[in-house]
N, C-alpha and C positions, 0 to 999 in steps of 0.2 A: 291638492298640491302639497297637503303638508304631509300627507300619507309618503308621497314620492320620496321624500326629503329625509323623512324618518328612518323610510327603507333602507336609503343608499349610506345613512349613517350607522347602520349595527354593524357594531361586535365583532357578530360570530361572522361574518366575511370577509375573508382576507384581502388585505391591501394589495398593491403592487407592487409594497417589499416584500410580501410574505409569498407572494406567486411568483416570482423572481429568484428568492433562494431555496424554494420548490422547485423552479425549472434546472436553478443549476445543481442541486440533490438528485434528483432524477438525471441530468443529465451526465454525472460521476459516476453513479450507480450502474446507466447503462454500459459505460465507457468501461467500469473495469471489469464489469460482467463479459463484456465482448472483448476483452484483452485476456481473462483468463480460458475463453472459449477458444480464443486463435493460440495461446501458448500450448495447453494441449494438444488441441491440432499439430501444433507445428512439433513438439516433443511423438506425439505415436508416429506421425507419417516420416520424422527425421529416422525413428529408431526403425518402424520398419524398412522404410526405403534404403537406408543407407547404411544401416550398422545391422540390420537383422534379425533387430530384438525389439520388444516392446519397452518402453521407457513412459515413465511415468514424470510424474511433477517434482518429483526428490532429485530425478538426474538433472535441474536447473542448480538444487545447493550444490554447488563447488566453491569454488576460488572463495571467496569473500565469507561462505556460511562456515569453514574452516577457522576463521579468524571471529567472525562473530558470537559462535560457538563455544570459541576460549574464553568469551568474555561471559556468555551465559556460565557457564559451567565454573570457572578459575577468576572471574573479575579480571584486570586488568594489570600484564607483567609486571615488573617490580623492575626488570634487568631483562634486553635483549636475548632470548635463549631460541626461538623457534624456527630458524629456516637452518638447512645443512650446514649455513657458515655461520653456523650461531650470532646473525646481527639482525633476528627478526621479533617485535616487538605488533602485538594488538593495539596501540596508542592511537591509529590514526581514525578511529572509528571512534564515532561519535556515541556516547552511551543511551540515549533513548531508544532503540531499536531494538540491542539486547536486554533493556529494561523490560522492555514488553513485551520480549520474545522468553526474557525467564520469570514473568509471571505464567507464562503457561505452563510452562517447562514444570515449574517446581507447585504450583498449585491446581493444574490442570492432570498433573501427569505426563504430558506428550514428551516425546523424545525431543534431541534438541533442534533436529533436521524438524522438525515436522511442527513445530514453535516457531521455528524462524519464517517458515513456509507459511504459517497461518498469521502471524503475525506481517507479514511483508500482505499477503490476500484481505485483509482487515484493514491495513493501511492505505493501501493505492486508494479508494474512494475518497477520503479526508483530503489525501494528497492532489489527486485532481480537484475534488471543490477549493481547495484554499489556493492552489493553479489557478484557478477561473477565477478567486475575489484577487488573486494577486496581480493580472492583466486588465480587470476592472477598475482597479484602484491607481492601476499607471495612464487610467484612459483610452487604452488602446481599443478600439471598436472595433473588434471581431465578437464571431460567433462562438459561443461557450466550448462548441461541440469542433469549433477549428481551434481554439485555447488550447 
């Protein structure tokens, strides 16, 4: 009996918080693995079927990696100068993204499309586990994998 007691009391086996923020590690991990499976996807079969080229994961930076880009590279305007009527400013972008998009950039070497790219593929996992503790924390009783 006290064998039994002693067992169920070690250490080295994880509790039911620790198998818990395992499942929803695992379950981030799967999620953004199969989301940058389907964006591929959806980038070759877009580029072939419709445009008639192949397209890779760089033809996603547009819009936004333009702007974020400024900020890897130039830090953050001073004065409005950037859209044709000169009243376009990098302000609304919050700076931890290109923080960690120009450690790569300037310590890694990578270009800066290909920083922002690695840096946003690095991020969604964290992103969806702190997703799943953030509808935990509200109560809401769903499945991590429907979070």
């Amino acid at each position: 009996m006290a064998e039994a007691s002693a067992t169920a009391a070690r250490p080295d086996r994880p509790t039911g918080w620790q198998n818990a923020t395992w499942r929803k590690i695992l379950v981030a991990l799967a999620l953004s693995v199969l989301s940058e499976i389907a964006t591929w996807v959806f980038a070759r079969g877009y580029g072939y079927w419709v445009l008639g080229q192949s397209l890779g994961l760089r033809s996603f930076c547009r819009w936004d990696c333009f702007w974020y880009g400024s900020i890897v590279l130039y830090g953050y305007d001073a004065v409005p100068f950037r859209n044709p009527a000169g009243d376009g400013a990098n302000w609304a972008f919050y700076p931890l993204f290109p923080l960690l998009a120009g450690l790569w950039h300037r310590l890694a070497g990578f270009g800066v499309e290909d920083s922002l790219l690695i840096t946003g593929t690095l991020a969604l996992p964290v992103c969806i586990y702190l997703f799943i503790e953030f509808v935990e924390a509200d109560d809401i009783a769903v499945n991590p994998w429907v979070s």
